[in-house]
Biopython code that builds the backbone (N, CA, C, O; Angstrom):
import numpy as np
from Bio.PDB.StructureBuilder import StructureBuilder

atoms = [
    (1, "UNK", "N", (-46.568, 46.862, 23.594)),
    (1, "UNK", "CA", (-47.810, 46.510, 22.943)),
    (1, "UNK", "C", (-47.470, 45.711, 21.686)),
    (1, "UNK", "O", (-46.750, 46.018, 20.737)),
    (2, "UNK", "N", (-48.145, 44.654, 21.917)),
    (2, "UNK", "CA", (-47.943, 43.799, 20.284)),
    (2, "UNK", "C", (-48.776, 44.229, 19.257)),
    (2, "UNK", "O", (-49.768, 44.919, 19.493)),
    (3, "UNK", "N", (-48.234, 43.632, 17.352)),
    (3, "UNK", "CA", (-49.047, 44.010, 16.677)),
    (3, "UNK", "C", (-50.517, 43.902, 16.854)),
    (3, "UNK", "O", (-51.342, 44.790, 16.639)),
    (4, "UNK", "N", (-50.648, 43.157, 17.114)),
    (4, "UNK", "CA", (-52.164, 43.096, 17.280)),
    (4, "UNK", "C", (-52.585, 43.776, 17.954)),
    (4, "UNK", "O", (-53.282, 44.669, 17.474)),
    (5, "UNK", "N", (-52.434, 43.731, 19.060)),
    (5, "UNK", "CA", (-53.139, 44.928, 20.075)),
    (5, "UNK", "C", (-53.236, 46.282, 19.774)),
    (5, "UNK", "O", (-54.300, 46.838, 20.044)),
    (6, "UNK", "N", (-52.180, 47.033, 19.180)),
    (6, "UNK", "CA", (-52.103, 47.891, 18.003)),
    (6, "UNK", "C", (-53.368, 48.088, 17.484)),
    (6, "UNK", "O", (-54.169, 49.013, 17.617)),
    (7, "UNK", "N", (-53.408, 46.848, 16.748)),
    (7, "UNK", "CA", (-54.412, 47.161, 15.426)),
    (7, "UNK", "C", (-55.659, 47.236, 16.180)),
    (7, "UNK", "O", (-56.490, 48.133, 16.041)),
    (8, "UNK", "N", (-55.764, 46.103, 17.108)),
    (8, "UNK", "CA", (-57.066, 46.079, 17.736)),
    (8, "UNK", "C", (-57.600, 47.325, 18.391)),
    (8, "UNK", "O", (-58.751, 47.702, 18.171)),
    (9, "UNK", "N", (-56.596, 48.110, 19.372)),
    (9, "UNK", "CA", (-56.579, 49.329, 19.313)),
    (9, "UNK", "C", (-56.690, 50.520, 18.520)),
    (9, "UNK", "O", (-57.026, 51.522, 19.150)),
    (10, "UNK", "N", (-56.512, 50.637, 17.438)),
    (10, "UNK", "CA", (-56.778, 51.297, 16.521)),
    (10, "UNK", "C", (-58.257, 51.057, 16.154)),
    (10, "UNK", "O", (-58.965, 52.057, 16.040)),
    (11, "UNK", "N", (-58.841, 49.744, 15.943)),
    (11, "UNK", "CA", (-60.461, 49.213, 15.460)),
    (11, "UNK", "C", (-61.317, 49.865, 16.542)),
    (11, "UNK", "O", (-62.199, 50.608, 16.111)),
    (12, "UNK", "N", (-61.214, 49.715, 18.005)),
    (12, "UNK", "CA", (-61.495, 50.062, 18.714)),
    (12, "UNK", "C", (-61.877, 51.425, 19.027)),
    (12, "UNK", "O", (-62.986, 51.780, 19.425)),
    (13, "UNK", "N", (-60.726, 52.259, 18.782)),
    (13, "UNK", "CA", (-60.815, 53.734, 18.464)),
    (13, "UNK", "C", (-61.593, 54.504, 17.869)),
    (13, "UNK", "O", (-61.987, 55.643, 18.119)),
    (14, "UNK", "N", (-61.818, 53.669, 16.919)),
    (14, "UNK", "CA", (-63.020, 53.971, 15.875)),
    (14, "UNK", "C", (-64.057, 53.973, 15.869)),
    (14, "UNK", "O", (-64.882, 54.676, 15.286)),
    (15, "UNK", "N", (-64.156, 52.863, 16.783)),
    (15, "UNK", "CA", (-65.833, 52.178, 17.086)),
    (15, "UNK", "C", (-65.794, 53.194, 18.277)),
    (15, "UNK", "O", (-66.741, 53.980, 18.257)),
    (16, "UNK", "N", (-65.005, 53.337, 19.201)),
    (16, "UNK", "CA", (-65.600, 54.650, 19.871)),
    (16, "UNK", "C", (-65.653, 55.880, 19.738)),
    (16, "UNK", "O", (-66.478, 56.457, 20.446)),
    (17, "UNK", "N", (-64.826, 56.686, 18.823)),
    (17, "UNK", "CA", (-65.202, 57.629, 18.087)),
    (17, "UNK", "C", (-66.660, 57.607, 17.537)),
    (17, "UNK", "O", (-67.502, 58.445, 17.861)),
    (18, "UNK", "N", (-66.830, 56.830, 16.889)),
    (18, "UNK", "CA", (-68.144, 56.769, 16.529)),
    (18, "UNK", "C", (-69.553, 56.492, 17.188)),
    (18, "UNK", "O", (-70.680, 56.942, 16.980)),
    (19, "UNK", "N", (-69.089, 55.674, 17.968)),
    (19, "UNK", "CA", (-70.061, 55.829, 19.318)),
    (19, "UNK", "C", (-70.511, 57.132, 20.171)),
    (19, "UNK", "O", (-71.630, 57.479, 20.550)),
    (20, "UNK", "N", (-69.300, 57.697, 20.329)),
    (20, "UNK", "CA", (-69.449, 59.272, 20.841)),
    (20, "UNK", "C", (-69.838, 60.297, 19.727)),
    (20, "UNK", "O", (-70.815, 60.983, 20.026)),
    (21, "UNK", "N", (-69.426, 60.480, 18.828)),
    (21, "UNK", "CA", (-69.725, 61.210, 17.880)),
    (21, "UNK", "C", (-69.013, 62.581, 18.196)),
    (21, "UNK", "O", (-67.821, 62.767, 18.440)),
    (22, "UNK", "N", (-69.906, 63.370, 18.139)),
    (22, "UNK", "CA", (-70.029, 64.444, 18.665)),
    (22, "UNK", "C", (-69.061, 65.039, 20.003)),
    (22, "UNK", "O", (-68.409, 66.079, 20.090)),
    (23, "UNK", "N", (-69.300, 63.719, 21.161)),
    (23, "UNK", "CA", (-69.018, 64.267, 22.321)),
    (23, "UNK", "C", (-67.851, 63.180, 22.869)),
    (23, "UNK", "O", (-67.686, 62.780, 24.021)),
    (24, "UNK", "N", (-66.943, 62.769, 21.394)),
    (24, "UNK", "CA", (-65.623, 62.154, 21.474)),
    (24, "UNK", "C", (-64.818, 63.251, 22.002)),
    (24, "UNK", "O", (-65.185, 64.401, 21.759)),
    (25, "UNK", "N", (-63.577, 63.004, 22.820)),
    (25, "UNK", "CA", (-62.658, 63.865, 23.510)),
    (25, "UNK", "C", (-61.474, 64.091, 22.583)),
    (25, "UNK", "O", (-61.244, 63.132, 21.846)),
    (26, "UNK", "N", (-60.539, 65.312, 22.432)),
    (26, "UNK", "CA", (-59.877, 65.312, 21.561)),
    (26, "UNK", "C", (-58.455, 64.407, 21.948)),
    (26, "UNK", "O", (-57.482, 64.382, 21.194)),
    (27, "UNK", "N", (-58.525, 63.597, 23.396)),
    (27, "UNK", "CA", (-57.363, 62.932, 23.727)),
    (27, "UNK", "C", (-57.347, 61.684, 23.173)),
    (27, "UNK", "O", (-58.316, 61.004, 22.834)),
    (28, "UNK", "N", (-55.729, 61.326, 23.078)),
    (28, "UNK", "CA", (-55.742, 60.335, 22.641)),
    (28, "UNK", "C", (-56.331, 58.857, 23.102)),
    (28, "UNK", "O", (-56.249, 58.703, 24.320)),
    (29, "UNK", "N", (-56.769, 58.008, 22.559)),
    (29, "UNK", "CA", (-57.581, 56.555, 23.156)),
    (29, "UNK", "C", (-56.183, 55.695, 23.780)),
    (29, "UNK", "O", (-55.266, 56.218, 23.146)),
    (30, "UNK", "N", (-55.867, 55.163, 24.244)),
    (30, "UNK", "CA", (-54.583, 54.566, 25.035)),
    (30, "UNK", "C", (-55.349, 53.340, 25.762)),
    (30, "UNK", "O", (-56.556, 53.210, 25.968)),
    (31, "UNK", "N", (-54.142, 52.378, 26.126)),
    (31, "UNK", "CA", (-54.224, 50.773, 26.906)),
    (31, "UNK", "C", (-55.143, 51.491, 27.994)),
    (31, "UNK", "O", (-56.271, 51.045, 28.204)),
    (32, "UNK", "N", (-54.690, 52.542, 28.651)),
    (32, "UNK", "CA", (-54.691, 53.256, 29.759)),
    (32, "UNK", "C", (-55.577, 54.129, 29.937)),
    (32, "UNK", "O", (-55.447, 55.033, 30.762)),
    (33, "UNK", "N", (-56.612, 53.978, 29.178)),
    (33, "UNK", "CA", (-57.914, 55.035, 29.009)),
    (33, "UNK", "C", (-59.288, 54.811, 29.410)),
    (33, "UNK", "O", (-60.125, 54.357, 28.630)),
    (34, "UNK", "N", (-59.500, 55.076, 30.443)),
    (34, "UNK", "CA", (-60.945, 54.390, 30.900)),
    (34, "UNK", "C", (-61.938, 54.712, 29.946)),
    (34, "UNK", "O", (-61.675, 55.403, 28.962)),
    (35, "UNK", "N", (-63.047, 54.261, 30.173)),
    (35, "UNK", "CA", (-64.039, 54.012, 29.560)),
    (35, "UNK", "C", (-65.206, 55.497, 30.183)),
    (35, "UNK", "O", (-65.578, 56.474, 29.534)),
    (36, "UNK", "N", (-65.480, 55.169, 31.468)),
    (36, "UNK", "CA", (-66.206, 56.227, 32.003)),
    (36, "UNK", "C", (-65.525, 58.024, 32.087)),
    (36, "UNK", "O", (-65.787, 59.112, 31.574)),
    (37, "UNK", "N", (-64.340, 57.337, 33.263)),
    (37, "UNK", "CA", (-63.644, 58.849, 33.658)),
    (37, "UNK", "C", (-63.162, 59.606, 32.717)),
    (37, "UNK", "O", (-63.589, 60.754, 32.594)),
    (38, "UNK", "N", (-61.773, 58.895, 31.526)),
    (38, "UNK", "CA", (-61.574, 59.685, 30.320)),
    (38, "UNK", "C", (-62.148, 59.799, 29.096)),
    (38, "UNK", "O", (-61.627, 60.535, 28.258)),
    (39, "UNK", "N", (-63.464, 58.990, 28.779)),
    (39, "UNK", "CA", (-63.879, 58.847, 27.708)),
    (39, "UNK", "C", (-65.213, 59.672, 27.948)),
    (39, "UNK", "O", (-65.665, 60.402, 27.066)),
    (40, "UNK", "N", (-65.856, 59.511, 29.255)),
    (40, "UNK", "CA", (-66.945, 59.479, 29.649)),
    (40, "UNK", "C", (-68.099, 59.031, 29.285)),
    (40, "UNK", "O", (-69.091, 59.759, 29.322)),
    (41, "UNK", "N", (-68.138, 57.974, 28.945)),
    (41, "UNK", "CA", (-68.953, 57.024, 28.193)),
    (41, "UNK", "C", (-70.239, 56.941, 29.539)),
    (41, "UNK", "O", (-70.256, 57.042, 30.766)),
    (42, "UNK", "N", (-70.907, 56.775, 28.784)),
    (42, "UNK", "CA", (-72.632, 56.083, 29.493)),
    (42, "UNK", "C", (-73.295, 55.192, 29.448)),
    (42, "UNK", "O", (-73.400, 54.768, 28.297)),
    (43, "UNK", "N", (-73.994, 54.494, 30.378)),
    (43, "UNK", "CA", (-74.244, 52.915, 29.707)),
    (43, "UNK", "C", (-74.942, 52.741, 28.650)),
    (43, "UNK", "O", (-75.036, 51.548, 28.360)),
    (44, "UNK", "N", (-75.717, 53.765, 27.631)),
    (44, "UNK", "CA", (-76.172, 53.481, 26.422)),
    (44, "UNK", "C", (-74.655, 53.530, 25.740)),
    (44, "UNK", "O", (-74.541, 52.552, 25.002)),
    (45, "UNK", "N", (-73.896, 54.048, 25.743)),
    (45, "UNK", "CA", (-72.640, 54.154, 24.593)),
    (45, "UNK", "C", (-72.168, 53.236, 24.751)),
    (45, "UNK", "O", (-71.585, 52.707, 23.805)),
    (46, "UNK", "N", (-72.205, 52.524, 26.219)),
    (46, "UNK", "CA", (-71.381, 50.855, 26.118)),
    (46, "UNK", "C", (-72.027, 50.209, 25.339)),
    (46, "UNK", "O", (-71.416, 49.644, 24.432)),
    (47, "UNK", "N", (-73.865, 50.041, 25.459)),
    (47, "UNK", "CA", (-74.479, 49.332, 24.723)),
    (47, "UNK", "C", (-74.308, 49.226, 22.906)),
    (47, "UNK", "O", (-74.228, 48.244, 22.168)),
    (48, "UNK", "N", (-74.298, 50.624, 22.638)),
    (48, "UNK", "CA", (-73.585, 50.522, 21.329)),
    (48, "UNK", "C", (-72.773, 50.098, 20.640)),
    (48, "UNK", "O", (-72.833, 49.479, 19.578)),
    (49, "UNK", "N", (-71.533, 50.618, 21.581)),
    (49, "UNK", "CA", (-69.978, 49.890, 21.670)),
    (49, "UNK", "C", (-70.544, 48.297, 21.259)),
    (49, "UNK", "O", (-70.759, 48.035, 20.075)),
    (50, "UNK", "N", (-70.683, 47.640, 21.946)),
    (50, "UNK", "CA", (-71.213, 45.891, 22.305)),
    (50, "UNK", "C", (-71.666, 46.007, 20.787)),
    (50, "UNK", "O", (-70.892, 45.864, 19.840)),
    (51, "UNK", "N", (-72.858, 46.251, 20.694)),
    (51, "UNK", "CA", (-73.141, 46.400, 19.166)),
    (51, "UNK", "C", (-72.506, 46.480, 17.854)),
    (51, "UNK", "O", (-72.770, 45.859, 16.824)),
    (52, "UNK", "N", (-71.442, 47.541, 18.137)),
    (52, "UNK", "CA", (-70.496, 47.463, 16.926)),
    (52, "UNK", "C", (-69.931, 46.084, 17.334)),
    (52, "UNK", "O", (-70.189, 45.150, 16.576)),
    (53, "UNK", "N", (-69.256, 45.862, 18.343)),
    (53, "UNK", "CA", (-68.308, 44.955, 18.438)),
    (53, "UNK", "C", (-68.531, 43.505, 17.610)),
    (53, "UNK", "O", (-67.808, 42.866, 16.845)),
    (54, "UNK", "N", (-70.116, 43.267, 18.229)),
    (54, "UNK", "CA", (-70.960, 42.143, 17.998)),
    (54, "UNK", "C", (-70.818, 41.941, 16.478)),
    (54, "UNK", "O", (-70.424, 40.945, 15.871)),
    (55, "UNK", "N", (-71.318, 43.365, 15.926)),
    (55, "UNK", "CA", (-70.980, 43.705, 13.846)),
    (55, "UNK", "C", (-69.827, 43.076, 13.524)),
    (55, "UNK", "O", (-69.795, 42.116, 12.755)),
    (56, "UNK", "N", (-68.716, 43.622, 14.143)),
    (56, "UNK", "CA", (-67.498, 43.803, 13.584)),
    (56, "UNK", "C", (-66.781, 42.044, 14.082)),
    (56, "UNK", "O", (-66.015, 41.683, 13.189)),
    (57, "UNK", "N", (-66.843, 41.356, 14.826)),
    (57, "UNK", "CA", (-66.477, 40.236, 15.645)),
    (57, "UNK", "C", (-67.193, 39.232, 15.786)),
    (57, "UNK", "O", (-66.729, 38.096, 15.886)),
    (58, "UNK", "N", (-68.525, 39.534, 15.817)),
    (58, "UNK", "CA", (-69.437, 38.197, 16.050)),
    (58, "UNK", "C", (-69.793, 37.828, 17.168)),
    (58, "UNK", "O", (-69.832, 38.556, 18.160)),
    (59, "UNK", "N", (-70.259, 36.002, 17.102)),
    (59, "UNK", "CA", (-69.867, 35.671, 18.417)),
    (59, "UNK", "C", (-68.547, 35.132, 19.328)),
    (59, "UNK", "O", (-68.436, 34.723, 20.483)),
    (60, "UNK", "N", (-67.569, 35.352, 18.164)),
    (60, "UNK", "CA", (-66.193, 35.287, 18.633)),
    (60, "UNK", "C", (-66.228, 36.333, 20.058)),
    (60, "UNK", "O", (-65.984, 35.603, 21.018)),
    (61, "UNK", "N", (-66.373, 37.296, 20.373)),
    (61, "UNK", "CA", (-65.718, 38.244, 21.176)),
    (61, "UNK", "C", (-67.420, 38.455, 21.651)),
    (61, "UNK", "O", (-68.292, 38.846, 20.876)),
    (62, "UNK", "N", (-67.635, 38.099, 23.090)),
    (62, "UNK", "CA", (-68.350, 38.219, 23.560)),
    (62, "UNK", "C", (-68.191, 39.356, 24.493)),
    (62, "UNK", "O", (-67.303, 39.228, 25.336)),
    (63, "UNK", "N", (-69.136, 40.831, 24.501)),
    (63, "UNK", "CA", (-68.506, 41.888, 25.316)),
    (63, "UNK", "C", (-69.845, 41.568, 26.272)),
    (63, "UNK", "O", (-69.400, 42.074, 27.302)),
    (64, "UNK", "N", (-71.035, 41.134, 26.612)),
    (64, "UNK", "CA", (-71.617, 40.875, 27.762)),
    (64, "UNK", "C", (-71.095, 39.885, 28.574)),
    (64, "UNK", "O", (-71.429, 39.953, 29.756)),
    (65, "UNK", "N", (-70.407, 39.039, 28.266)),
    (65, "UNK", "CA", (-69.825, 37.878, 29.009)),
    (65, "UNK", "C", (-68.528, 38.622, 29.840)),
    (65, "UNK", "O", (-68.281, 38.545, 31.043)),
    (66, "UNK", "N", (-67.897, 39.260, 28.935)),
    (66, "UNK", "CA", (-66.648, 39.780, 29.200)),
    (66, "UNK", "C", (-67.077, 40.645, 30.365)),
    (66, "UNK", "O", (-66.539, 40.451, 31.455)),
    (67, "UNK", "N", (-67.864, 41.446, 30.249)),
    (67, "UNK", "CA", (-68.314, 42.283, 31.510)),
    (67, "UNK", "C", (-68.871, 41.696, 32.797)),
    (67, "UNK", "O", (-68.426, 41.965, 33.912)),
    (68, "UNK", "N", (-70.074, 40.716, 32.500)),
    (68, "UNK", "CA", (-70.672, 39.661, 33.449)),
    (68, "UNK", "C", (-69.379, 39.585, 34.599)),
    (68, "UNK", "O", (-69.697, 39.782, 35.772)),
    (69, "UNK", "N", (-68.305, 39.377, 34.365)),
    (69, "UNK", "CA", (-67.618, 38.250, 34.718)),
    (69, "UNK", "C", (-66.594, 39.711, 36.068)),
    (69, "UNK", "O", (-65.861, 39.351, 36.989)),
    (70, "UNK", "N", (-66.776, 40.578, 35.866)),
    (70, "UNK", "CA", (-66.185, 41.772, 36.727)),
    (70, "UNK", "C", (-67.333, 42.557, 37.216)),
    (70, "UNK", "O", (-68.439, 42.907, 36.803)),
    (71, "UNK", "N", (-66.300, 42.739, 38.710)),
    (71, "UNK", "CA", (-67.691, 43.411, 39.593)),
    (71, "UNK", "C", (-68.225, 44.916, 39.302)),
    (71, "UNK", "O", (-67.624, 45.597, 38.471)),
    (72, "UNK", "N", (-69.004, 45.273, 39.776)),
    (72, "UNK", "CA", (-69.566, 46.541, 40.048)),
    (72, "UNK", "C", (-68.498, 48.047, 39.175)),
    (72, "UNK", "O", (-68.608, 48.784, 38.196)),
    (73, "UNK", "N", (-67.288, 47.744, 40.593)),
    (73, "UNK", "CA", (-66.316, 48.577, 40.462)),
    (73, "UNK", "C", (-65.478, 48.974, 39.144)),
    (73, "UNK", "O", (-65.148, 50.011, 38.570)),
    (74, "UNK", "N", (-65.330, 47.718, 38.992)),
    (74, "UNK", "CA", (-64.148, 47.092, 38.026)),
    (74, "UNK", "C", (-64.857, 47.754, 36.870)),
    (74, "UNK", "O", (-64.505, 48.759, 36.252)),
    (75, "UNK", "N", (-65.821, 47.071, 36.712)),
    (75, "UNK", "CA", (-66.629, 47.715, 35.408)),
    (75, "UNK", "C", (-66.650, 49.658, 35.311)),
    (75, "UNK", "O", (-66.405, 50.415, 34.372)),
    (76, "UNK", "N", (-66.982, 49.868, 36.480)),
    (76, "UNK", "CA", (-66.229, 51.501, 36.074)),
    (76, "UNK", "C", (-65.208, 52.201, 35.928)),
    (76, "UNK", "O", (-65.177, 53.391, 35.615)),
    (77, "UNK", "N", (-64.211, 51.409, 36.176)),
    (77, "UNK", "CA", (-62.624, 51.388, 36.176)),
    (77, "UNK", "C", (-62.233, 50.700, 34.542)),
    (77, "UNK", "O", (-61.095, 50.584, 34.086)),
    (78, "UNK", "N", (-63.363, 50.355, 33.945)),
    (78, "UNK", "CA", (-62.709, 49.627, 32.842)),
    (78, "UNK", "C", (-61.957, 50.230, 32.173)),
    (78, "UNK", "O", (-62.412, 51.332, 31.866)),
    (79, "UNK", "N", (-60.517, 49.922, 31.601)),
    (79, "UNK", "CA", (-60.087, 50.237, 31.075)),
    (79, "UNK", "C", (-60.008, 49.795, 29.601)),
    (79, "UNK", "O", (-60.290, 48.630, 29.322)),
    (80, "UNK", "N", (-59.572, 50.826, 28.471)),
    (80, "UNK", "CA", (-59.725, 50.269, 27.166)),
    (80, "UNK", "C", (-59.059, 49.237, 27.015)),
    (80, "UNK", "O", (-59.738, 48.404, 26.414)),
    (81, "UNK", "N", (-57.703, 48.741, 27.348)),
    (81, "UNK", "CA", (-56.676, 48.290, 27.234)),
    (81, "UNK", "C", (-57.165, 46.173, 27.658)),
    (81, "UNK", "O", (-56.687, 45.130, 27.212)),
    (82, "UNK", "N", (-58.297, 46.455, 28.693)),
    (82, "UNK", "CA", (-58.708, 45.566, 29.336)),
    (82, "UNK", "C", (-59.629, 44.767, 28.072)),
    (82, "UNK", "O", (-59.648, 43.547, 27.903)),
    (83, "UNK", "N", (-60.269, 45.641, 27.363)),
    (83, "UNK", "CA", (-60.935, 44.880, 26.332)),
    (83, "UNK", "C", (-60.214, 44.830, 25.293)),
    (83, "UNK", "O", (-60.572, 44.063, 24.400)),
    (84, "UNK", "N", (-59.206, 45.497, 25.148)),
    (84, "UNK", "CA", (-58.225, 45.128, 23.844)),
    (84, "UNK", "C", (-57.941, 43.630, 23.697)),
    (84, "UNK", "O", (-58.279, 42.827, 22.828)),
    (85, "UNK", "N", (-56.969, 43.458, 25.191)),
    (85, "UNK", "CA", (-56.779, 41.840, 25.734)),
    (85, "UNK", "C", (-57.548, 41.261, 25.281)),
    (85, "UNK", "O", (-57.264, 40.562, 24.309)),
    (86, "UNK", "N", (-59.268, 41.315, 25.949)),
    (86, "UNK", "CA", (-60.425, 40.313, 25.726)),
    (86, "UNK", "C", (-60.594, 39.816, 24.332)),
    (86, "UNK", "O", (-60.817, 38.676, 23.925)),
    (87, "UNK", "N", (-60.423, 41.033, 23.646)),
    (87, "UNK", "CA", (-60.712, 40.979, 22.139)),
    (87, "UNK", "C", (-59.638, 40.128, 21.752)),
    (87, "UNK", "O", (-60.074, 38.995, 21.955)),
    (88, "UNK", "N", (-58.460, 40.035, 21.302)),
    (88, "UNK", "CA", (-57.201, 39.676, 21.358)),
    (88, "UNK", "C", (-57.343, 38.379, 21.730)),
    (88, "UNK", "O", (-57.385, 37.589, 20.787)),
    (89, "UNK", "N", (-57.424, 37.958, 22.738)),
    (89, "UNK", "CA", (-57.545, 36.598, 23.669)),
    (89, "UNK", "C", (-58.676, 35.762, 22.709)),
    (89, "UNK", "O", (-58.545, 34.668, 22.159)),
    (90, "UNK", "N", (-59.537, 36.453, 22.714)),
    (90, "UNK", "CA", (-61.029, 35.807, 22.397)),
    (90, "UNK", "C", (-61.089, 35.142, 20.591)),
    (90, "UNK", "O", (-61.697, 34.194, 20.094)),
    (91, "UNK", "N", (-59.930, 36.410, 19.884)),
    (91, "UNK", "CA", (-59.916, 35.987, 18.629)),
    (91, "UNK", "C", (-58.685, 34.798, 18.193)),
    (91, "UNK", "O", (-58.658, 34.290, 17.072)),
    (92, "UNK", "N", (-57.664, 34.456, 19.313)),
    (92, "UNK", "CA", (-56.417, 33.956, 19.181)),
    (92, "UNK", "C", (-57.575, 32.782, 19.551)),
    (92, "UNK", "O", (-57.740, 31.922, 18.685)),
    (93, "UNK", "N", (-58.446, 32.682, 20.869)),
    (93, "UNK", "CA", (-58.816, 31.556, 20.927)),
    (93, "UNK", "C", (-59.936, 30.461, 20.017)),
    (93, "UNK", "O", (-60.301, 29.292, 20.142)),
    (94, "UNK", "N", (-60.220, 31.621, 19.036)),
    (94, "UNK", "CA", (-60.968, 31.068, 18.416)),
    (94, "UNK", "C", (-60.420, 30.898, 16.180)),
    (94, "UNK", "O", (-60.925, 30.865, 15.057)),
    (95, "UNK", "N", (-59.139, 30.853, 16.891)),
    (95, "UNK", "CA", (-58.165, 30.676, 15.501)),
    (95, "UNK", "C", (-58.059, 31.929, 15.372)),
    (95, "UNK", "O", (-57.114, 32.218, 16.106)),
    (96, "UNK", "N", (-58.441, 32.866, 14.893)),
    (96, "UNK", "CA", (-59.071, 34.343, 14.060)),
    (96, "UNK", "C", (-57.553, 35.245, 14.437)),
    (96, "UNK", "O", (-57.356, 36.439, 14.211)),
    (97, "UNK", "N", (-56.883, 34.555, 14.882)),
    (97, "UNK", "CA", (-55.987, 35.926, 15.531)),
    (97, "UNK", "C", (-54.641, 36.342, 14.539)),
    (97, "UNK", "O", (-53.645, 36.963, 14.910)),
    (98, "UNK", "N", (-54.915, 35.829, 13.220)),
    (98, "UNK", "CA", (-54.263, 36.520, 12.267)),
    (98, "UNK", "C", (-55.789, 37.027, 11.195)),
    (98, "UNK", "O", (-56.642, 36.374, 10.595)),
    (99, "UNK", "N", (-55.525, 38.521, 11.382)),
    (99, "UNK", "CA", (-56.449, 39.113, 10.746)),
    (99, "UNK", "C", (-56.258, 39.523, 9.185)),
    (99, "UNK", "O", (-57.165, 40.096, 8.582)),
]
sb = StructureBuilder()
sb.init_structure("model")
sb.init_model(0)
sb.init_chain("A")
sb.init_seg("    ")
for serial, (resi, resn, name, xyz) in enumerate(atoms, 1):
    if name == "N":
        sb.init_residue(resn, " ", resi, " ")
    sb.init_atom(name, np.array(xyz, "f"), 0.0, 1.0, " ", f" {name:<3s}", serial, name[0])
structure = sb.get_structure()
């Protein structure tokens, strides 16, 4: 894992901690951590998620596009690690990727 992804991972963590609140899991958040199965997230908590993201990123890091773009499945299989990339990708491509 590079620095960034790291950090981005870490931002991330947060924003879903906080998204869950309450009914955050005491495991750790990992590349390797789904969204539904280990987090158990719901599609209002994605919607949130998106929300912070949108706060925190802008329109640099588009998380409806990012999803649009994977099927059905995929999207319940998401893994955290998968939007780390996006995020990552999205901010390198838009200069931003020294934070």
């Amino acid at each position: 894992m590079t620095t960034a992804q790291a950090s981005t991972l870490a931002e991330l963590t947060e924003m879903i901690n906080a998204v869950l609140g309450d009914f955050a899991t005491d495991q750790a958040v990992t590349m390797d951590t789904t969204f539904r199965d280990d987090l158990g997230m719901e599609s209002i908590d994605v919607v949130s998620l998106a929300g912070r993201l949108q706060a925190r990123y802008g329109d640099t890091v588009n998380f409806a596009h990012f999803v649009a773009r994977l099927d059905l499945e995929t999207v319940g299989e998401l893994r955290v690690g998968q939007l780390v990339e996006h995020i990552d990708t999205s901010l390198a491509a838009a200069g931003a990727g020294d934070r």
